[in-house]
OpenMM code with the backbone's topology and positions (N, CA, C; nanometers):
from openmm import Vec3, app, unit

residues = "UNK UNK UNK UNK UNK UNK UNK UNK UNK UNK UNK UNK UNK UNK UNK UNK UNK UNK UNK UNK UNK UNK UNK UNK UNK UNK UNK UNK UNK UNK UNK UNK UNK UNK UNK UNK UNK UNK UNK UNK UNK UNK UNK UNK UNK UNK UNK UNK UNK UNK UNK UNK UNK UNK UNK UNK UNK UNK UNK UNK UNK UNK UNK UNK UNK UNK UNK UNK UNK UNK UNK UNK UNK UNK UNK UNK UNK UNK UNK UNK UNK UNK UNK UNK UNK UNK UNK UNK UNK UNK UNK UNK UNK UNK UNK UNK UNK UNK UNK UNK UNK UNK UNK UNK UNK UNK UNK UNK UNK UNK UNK UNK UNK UNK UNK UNK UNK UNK UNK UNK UNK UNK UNK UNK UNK UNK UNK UNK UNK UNK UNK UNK UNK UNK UNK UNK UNK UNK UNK UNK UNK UNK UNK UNK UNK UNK UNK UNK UNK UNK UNK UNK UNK UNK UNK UNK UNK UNK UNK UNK UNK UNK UNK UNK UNK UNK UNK UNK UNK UNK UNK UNK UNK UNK UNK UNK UNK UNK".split()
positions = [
    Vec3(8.9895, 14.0536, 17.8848),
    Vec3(8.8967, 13.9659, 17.8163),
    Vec3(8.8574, 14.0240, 17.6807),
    Vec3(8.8211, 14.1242, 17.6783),
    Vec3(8.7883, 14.2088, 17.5802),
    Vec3(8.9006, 14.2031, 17.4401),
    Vec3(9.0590, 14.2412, 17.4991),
    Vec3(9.1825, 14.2349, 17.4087),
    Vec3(9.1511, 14.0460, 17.3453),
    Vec3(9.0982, 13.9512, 17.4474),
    Vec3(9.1293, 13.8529, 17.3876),
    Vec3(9.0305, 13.7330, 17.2529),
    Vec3(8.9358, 13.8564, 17.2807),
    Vec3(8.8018, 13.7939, 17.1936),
    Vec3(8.7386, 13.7447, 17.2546),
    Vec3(8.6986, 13.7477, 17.3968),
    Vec3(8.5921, 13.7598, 17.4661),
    Vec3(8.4459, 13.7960, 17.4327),
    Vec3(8.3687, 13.7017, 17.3797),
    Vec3(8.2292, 13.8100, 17.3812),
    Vec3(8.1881, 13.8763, 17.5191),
    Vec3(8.1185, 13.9753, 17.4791),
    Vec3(8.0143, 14.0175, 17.5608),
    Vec3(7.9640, 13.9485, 17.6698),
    Vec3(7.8907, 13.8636, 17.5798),
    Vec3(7.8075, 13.7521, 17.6851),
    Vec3(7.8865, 13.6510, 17.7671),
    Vec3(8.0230, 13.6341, 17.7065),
    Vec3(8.1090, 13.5625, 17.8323),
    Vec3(8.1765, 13.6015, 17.9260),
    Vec3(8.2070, 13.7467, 17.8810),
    Vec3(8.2547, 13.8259, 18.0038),
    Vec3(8.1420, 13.8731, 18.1239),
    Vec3(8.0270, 13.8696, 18.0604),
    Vec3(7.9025, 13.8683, 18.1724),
    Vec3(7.9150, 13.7507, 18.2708),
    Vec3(7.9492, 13.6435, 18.1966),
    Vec3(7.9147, 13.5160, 18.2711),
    Vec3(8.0028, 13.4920, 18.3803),
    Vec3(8.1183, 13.5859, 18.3090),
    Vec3(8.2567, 13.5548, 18.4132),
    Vec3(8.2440, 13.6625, 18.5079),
    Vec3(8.1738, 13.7579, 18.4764),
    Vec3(8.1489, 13.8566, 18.6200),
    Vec3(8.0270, 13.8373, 18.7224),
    Vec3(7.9476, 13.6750, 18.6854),
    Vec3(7.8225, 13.6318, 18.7276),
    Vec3(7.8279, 13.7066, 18.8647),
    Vec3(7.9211, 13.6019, 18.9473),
    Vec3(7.9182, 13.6124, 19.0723),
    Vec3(8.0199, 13.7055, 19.1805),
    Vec3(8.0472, 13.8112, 19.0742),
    Vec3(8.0090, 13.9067, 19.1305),
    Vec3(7.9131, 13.9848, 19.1369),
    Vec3(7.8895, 13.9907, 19.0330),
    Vec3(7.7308, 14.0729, 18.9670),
    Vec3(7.6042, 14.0290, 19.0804),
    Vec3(7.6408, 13.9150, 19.1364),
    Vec3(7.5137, 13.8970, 19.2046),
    Vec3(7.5610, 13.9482, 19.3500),
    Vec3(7.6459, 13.9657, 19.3996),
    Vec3(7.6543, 14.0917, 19.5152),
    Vec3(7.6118, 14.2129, 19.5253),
    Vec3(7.5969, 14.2294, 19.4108),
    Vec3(7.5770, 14.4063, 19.3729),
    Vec3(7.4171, 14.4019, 19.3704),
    Vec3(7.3953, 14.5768, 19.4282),
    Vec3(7.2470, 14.5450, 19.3737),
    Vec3(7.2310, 14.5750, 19.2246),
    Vec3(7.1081, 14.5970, 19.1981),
    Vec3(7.0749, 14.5524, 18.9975),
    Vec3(7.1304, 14.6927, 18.9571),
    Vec3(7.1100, 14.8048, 19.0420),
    Vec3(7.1648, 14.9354, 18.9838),
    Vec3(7.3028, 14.9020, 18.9472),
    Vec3(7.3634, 14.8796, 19.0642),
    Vec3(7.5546, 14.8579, 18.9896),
    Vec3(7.5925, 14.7279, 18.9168),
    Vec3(7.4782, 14.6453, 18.8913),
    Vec3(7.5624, 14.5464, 18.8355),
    Vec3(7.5789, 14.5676, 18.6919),
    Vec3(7.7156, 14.4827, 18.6669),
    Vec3(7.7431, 14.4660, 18.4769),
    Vec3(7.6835, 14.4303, 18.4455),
    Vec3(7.5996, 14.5315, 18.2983),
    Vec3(7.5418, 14.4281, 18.1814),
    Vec3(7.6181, 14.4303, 18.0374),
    Vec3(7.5518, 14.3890, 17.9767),
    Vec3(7.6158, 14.4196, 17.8540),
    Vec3(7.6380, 14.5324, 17.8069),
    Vec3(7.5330, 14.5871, 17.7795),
    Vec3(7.5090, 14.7447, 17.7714),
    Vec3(7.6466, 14.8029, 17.7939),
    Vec3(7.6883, 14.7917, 18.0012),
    Vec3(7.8185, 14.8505, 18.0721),
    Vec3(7.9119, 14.7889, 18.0099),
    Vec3(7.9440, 14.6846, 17.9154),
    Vec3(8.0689, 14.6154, 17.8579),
    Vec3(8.0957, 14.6770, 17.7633),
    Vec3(7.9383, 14.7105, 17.6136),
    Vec3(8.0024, 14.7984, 17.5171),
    Vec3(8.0090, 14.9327, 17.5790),
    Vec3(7.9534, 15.0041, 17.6613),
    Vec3(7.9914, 15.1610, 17.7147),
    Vec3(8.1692, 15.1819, 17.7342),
    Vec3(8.1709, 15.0603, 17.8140),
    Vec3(8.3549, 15.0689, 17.8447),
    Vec3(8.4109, 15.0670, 17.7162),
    Vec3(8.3697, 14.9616, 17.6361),
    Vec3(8.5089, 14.9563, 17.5119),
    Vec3(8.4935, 15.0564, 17.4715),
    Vec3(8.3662, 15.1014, 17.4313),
    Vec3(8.3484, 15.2370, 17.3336),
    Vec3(8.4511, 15.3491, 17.3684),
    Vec3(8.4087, 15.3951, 17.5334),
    Vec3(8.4392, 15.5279, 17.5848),
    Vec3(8.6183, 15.4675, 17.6761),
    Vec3(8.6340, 15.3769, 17.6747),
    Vec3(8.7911, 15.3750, 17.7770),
    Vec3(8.8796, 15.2629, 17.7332),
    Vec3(8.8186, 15.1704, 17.6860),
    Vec3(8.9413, 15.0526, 17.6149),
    Vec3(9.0285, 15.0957, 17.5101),
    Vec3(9.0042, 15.1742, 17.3697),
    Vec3(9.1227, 15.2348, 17.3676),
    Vec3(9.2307, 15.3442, 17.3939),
    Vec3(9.1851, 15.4077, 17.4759),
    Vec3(9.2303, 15.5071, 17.5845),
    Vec3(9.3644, 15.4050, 17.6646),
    Vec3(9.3284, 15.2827, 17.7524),
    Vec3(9.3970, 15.2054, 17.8016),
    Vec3(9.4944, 15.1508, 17.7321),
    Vec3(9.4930, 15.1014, 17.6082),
    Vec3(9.5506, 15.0264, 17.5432),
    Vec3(9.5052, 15.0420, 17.3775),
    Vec3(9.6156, 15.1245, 17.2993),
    Vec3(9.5532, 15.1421, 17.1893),
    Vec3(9.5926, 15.0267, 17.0955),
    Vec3(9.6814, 14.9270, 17.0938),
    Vec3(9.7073, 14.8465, 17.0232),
    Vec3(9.5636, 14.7261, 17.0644),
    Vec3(9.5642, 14.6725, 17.1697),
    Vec3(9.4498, 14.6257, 17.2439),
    Vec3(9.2972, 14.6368, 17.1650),
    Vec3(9.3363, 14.7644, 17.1791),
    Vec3(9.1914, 14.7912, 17.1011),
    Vec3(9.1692, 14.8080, 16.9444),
    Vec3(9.2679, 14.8072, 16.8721),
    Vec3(9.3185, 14.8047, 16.7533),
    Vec3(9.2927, 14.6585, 16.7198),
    Vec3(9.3737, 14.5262, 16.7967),
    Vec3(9.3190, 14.3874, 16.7756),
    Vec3(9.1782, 14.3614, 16.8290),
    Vec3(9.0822, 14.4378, 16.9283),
    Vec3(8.9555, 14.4161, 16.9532),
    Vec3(8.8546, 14.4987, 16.7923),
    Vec3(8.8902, 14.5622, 16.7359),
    Vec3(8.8243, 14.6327, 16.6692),
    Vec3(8.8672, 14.5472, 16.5224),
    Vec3(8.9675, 14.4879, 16.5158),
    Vec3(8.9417, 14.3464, 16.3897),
    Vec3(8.8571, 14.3112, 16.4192),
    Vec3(8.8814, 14.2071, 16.5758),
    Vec3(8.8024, 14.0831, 16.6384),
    Vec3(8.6631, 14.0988, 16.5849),
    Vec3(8.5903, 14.2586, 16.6296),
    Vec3(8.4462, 14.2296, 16.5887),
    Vec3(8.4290, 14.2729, 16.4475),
    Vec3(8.5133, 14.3355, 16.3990),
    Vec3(8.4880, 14.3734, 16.2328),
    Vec3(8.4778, 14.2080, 16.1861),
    Vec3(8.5484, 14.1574, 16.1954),
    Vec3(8.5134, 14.0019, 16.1432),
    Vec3(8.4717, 13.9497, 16.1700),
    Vec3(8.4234, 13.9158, 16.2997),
    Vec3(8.3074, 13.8560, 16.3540),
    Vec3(8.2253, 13.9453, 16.2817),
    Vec3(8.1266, 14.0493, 16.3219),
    Vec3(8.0671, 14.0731, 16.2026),
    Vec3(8.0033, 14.0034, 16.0833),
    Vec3(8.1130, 14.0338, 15.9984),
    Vec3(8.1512, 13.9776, 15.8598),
    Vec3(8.1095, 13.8594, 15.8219),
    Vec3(8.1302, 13.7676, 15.9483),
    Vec3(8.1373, 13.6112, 15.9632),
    Vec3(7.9822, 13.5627, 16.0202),
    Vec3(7.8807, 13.7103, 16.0671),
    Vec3(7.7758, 13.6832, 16.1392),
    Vec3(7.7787, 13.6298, 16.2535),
    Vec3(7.8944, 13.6658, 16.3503),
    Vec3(7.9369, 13.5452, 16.4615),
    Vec3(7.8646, 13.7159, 16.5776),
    Vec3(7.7870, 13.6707, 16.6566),
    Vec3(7.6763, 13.7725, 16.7040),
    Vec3(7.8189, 13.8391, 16.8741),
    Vec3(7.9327, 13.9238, 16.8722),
    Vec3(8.0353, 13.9121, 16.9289),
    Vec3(7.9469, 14.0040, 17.0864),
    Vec3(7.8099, 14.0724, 17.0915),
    Vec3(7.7678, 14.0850, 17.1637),
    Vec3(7.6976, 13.9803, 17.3029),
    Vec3(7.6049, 13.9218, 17.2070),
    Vec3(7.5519, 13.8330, 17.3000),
    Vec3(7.5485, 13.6527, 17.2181),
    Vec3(7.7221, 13.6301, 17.1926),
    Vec3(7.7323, 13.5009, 17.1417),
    Vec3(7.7926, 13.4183, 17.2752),
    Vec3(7.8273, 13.3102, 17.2390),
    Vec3(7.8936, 13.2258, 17.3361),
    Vec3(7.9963, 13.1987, 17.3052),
    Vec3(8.0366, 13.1995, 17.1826),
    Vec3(8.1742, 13.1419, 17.1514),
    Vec3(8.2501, 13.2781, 17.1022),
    Vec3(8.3852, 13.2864, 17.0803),
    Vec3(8.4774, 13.3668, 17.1075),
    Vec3(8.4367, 13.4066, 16.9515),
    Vec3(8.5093, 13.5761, 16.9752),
    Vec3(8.4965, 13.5932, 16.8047),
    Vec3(8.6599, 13.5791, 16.7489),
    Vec3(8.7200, 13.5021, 16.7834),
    Vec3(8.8147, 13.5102, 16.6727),
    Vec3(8.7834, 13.4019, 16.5938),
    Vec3(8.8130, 13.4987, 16.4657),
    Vec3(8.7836, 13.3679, 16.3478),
    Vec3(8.9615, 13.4086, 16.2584),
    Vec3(8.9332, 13.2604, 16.1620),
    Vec3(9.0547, 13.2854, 16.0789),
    Vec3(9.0950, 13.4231, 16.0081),
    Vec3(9.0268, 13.5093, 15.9588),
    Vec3(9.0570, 13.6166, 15.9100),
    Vec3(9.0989, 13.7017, 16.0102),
    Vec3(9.0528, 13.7482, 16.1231),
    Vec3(9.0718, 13.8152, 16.2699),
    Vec3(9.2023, 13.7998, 16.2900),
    Vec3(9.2064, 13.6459, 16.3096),
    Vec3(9.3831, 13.5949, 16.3207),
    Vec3(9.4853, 13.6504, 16.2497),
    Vec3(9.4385, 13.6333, 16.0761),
    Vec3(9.5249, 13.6510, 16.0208),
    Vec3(9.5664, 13.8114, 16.0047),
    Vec3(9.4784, 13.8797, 16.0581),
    Vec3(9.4581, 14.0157, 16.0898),
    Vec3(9.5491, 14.1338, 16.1407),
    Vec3(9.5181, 14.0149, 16.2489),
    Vec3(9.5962, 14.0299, 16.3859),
    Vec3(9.7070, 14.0216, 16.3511),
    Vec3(9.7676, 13.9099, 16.3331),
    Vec3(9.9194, 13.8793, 16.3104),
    Vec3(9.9998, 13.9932, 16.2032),
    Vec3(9.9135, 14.0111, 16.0857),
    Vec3(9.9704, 14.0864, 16.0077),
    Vec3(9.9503, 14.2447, 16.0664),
    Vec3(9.8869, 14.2779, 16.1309),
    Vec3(9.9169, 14.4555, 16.2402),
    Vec3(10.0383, 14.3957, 16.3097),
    Vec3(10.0635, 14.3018, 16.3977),
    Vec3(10.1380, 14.2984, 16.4500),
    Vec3(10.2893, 14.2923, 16.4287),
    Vec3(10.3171, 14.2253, 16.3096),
    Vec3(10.4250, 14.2163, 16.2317),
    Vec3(10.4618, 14.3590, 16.1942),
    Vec3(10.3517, 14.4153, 16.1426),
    Vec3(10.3731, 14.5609, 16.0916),
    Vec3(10.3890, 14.6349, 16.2482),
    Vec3(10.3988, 14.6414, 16.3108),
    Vec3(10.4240, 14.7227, 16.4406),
    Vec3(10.5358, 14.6890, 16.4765),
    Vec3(10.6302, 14.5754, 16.4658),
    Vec3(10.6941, 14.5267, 16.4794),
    Vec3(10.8163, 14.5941, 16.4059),
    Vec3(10.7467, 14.6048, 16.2345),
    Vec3(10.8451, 14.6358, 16.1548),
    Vec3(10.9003, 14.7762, 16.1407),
    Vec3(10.7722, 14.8515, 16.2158),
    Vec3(10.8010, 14.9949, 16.1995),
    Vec3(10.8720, 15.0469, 16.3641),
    Vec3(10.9172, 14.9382, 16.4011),
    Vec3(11.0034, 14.9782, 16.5367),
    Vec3(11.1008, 15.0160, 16.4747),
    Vec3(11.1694, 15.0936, 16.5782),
    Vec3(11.2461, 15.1555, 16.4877),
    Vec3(11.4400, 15.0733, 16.4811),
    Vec3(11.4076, 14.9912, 16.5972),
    Vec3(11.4885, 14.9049, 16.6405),
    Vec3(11.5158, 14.7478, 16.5454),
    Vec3(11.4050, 14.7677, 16.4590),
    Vec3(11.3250, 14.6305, 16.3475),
    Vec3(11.4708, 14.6414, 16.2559),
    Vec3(11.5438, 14.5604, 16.1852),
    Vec3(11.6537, 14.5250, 16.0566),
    Vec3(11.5878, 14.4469, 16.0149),
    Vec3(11.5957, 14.4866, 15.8680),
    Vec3(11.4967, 14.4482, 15.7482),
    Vec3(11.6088, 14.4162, 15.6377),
    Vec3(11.7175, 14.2778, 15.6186),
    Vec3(11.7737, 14.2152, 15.5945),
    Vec3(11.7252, 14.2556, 15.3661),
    Vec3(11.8231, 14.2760, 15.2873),
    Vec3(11.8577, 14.3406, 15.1946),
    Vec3(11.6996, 14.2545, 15.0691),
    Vec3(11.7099, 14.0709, 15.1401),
    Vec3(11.6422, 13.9722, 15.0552),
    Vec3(11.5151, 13.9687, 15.0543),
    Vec3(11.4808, 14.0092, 15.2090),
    Vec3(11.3600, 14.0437, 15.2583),
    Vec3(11.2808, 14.1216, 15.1964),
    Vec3(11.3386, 14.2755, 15.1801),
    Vec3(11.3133, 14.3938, 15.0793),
    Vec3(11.2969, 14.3608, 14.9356),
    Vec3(11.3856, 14.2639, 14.9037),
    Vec3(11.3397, 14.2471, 14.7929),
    Vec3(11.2366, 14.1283, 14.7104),
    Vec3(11.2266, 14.0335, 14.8331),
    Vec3(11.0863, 14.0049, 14.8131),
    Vec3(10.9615, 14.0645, 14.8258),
    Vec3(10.9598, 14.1832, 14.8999),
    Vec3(10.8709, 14.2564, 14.9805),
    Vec3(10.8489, 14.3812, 14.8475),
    Vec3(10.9465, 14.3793, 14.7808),
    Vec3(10.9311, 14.5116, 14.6553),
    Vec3(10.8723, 14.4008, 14.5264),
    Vec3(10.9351, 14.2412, 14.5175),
    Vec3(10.8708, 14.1836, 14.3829),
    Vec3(10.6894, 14.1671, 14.4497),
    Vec3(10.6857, 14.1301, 14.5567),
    Vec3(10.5083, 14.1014, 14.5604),
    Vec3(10.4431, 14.2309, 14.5591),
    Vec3(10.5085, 14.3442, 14.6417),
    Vec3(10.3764, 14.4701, 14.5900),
    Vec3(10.4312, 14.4834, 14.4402),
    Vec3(10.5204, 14.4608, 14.3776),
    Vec3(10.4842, 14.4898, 14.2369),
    Vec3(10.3328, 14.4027, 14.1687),
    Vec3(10.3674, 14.2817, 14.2103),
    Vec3(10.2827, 14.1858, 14.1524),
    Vec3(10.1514, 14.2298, 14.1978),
    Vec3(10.1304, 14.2820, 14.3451),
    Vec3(10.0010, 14.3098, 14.3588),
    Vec3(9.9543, 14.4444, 14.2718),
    Vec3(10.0480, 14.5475, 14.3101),
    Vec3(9.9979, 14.6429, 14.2101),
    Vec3(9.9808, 14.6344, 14.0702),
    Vec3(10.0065, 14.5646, 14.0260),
    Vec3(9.9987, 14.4834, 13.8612),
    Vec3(9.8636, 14.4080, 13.8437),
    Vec3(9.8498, 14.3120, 13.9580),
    Vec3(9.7240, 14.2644, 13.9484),
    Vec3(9.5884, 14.3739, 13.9790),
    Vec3(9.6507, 14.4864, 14.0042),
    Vec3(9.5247, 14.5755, 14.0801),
    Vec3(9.4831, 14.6409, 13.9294),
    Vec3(9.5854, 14.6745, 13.8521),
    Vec3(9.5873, 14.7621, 13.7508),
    Vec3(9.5111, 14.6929, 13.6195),
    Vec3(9.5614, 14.5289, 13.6213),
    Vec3(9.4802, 14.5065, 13.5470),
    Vec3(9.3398, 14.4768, 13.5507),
    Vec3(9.2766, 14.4987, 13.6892),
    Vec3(9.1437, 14.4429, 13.7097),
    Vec3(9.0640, 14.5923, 13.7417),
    Vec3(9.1616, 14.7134, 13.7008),
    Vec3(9.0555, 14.8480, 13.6700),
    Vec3(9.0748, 14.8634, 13.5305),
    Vec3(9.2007, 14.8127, 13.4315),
    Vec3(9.1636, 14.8322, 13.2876),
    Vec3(8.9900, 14.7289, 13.2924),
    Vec3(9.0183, 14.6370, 13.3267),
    Vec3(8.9051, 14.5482, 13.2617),
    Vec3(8.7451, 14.6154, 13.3077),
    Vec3(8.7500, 14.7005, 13.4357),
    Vec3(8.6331, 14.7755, 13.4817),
    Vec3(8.6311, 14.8891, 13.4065),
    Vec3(8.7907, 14.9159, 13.3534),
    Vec3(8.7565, 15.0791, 13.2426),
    Vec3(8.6613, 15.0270, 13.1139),
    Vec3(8.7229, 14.9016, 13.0653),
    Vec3(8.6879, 14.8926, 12.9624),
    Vec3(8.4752, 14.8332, 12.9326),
    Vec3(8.5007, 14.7697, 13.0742),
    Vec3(8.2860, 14.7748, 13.0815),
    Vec3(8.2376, 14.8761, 13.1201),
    Vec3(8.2584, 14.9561, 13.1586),
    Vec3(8.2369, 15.1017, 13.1197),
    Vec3(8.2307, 15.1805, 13.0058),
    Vec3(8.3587, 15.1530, 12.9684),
    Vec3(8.3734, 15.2164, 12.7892),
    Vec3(8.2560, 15.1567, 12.7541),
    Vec3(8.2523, 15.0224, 12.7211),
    Vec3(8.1726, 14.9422, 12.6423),
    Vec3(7.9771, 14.9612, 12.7159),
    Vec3(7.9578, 15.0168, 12.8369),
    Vec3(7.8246, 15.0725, 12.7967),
    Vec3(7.8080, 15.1599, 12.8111),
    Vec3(7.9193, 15.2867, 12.7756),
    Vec3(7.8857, 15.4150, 12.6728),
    Vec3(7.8932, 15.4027, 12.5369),
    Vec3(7.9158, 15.2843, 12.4808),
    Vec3(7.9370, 15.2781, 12.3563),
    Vec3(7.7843, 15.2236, 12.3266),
    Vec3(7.7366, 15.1361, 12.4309),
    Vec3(7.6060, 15.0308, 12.4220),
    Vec3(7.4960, 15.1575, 12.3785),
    Vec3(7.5582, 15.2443, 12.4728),
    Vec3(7.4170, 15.3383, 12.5124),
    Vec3(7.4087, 15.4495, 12.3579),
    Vec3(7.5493, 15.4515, 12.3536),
    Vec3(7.5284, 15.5621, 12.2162),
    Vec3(7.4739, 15.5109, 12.1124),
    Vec3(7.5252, 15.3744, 12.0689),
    Vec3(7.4258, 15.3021, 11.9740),
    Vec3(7.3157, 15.3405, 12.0063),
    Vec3(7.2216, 15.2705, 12.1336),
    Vec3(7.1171, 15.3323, 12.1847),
    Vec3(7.0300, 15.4077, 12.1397),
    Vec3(7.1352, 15.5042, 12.1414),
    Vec3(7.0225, 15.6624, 12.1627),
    Vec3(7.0877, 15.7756, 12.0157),
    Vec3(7.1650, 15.6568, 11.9201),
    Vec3(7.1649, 15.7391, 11.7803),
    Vec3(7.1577, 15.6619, 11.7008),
    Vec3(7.1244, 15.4952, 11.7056),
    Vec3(7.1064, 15.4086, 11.5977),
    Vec3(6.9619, 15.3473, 11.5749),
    Vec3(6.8752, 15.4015, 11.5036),
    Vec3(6.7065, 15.2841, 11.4661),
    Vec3(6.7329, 15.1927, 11.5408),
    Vec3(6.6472, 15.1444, 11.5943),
    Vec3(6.5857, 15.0630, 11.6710),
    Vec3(6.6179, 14.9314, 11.5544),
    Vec3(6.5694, 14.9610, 11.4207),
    Vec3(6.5572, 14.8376, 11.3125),
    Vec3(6.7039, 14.7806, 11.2731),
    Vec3(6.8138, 14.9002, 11.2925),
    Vec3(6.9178, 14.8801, 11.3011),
    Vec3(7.0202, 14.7819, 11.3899),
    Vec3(6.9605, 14.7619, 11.5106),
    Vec3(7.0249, 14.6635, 11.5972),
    Vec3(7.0535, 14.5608, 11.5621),
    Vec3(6.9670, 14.4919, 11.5430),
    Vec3(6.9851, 14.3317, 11.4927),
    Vec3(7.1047, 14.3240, 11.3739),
    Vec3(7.1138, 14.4400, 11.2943),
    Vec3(7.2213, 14.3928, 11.1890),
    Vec3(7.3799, 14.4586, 11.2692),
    Vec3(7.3924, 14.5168, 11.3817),
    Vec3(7.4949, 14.5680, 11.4403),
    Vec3(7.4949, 14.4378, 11.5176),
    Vec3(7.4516, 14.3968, 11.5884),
    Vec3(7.5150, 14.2409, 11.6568),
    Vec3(7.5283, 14.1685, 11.5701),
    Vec3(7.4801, 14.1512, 11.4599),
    Vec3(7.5601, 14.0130, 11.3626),
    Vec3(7.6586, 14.0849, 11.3449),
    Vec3(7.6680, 14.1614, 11.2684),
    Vec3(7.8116, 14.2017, 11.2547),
    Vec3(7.9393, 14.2105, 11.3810),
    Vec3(7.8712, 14.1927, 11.4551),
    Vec3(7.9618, 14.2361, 11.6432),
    Vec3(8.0080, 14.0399, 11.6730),
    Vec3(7.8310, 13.9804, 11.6738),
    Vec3(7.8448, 13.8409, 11.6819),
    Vec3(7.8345, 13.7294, 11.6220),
    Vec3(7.8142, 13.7546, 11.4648),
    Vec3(7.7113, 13.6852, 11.3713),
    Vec3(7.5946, 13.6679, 11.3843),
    Vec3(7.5041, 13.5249, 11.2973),
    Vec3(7.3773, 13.5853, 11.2679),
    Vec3(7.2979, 13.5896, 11.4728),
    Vec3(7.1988, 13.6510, 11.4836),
    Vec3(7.0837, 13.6603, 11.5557),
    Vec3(7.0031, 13.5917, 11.5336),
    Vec3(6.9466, 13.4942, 11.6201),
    Vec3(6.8688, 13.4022, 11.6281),
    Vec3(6.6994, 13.4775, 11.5675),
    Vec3(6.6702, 13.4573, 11.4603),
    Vec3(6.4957, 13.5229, 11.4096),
    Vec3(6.4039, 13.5305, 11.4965),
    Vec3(6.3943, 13.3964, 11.5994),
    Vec3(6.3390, 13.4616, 11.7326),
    Vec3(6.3449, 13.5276, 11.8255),
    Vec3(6.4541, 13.6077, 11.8179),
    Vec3(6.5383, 13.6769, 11.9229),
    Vec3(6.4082, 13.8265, 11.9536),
    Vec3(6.3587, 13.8419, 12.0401),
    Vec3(6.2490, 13.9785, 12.0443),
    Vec3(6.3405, 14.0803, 12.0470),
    Vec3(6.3095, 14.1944, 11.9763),
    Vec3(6.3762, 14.3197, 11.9908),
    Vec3(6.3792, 14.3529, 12.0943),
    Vec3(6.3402, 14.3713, 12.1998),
    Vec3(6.3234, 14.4319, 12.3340),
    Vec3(6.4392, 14.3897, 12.3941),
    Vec3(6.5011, 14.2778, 12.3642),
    Vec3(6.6088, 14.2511, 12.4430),
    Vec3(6.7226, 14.3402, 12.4105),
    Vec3(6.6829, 14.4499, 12.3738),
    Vec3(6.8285, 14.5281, 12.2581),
    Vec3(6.7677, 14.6522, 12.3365),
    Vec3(6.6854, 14.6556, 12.4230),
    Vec3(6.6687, 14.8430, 12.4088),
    Vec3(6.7499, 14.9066, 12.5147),
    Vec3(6.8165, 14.8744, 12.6390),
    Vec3(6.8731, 14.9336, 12.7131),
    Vec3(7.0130, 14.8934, 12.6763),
    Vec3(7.0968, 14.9971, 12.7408),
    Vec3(7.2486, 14.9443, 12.7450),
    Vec3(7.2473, 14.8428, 12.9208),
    Vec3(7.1865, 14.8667, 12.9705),
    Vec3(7.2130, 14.7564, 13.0803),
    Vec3(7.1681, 14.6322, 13.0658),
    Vec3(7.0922, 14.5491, 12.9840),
    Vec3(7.0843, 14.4312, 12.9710),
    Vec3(7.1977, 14.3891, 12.8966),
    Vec3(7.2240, 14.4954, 12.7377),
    Vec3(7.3387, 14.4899, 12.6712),
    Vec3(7.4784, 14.4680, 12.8220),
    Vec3(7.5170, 14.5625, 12.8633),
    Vec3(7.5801, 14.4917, 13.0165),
    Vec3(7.5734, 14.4079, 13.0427),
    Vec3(7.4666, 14.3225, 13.0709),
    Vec3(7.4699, 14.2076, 13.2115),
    Vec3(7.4992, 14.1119, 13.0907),
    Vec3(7.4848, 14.1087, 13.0087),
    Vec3(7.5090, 14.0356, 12.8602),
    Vec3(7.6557, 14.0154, 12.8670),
    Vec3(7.7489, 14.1136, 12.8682),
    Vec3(7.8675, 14.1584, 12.8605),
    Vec3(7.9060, 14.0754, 12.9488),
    Vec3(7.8452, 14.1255, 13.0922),
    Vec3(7.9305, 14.0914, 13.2479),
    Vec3(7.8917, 13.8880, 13.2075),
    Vec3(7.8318, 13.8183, 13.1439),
    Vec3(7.8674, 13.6710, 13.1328),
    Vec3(7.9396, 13.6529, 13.0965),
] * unit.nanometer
topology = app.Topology()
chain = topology.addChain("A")
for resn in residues:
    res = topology.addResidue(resn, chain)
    for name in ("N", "CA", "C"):
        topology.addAtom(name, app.Element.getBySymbol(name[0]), res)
């Protein structure tokens, strides 16, 4: 039950009647459901517990309560989770043939992903750069000086514009980050 996205609270329900044979000392509670996964479910089954340990990371995520909910925690991400460990377990058998076209779709998309990764830390290098640059203005240019460094950066400055909006480099930031 547990491997299958079972909550908590439904695997209680499904051990009702036994639970009510027992006296209250031995019966299952919840409590005894997370003790087991914690300390022996992946001991039993480490793949098992590998797809139970998505299941509630995304439930989680999703706020879906995988202790004491009613409905199952698999959600779409879990799934898609799942499937993709599994494929990969699959692929690293050692018995797996990985066909020449395959590979080379599999080498053009991590290029593309690593490309897309690279350009979205230049663009975090560069708001960075840009409030050490905010800050050095900052803390070596007059105060009276600002207003004529953004026209020149953006043209004119609105005459009502209050100076105060110029004194940190983090508003200068959140300015930026629009």
């Amino acid at each position: 039950m547990l491997a299958t996205g079972v909550s908590y609270a439904m695997i209680l329900r499904a051990l009702q009647k036994d639970n009510d044979h027992l006296d209250t000392p031995d019966r299952v509670t919840i409590d005894s459901i997370r003790n087991h996964t914690a300390r022996h479910f992946p001991v039993q089954n480490v793949a098992k517990a590998t797809y139970r340990r998505i299941l509630e990371r995304r439930a989680q995520e999703n706020g879906i309560d995988f202790v004491k909910g009613v409905a199952t925690a698999i959600t779409p991400m879990a799934f898609f989770e799942t499937v993709m460990v599994k494929g990969y377990e699959t692929l690293v058998d050692p018995d797996t043939k990985v066909d020449v076209n395959t590979g080379m779709i599999a080498a053009g998309r991590l290029q593309a992903l690593i490309e897309s990764r690279d350009s979205g830390t230049r663009i975090a290098d560069l708001r960075v750069q840009m409030g050490r640059i905010i800050d050095a203005i900052h803390s070596s240019v007059p105060e009276e000086l600002w207003p004529e460094i953004l026209r020149k950066i953006d043209g004119p400055v609105a005459a009502d514009t209050p100076i105060d909006e110029f004194e940190d480099g983090d508003d200068a930031e959140d300015e930026y980050d629009r």
